[in-house]
C-alpha positions in Angstrom: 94.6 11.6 22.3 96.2 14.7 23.2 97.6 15.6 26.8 95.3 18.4 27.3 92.3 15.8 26.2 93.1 13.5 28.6 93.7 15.7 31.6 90.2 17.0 30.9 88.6 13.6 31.5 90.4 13.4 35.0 87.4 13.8 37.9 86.0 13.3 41.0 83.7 10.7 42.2 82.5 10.8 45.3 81.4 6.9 46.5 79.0 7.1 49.2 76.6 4.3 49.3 77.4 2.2 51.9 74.4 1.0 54.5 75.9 1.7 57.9 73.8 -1.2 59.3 75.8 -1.2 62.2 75.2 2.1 63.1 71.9 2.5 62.3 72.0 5.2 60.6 73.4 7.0 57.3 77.2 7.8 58.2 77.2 10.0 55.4 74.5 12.0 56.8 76.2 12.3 60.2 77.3 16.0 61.0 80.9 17.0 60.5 82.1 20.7 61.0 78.4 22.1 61.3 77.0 20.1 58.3 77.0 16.4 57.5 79.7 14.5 56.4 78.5 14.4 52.9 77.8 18.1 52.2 81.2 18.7 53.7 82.8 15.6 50.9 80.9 17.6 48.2 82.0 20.7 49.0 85.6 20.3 49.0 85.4 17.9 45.8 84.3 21.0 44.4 87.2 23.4 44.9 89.3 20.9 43.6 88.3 22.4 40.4 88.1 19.1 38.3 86.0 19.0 34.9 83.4 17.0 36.4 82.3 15.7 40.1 79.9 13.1 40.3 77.9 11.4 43.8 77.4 7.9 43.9 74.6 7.3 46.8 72.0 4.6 47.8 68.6 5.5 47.1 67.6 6.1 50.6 70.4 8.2 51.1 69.6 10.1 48.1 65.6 10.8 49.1 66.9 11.8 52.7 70.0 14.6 51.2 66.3 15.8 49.2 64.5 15.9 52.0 66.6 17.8 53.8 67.3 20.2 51.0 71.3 19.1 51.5 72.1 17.9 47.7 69.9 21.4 46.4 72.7 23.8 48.6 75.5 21.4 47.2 74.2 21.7 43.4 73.7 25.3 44.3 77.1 26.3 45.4 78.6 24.3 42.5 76.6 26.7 40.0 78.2 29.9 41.8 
């Protein structure tokens, strides 16, 4: 494998799955900065200008960011 092939399969993954059952509600939906706390994660993953950035959430999480149209405007500014 070649230097420049390996350095291409460096990336980002966000992990954001946990519960919060403590807090009763998502922490990753929690606002940060004017946006939540997981829009904020994504977006700054995103200028780090890796090949690839991938978003590892629990399945209520993921309906909710849908929902709320949250994961759309992070796929969206990723395509600019």
């Amino acid at each position: 494998m070649k230097q420049t092939e390996a350095v291409g399969m460096i990336g980002v993954l966000i992990l954001a799955a946990g519960a919060s059952t403590r807090l009763g509600k998502p922490k990753q939906l929690l606002q940060y900065r004017g946006q939540s706390f997981l829009r904020h994660t994504a977006k700054m993953a995103i200028a780090l200008t890796f090949p690839w950035c991938s978003l590892m959430v629990d399945t209520s999480i993921l309906i909710q960011l849908i929902l709320s149209c949250q994961l759309a405007s992070a796929v969206k500014t990723k395509l600019k």
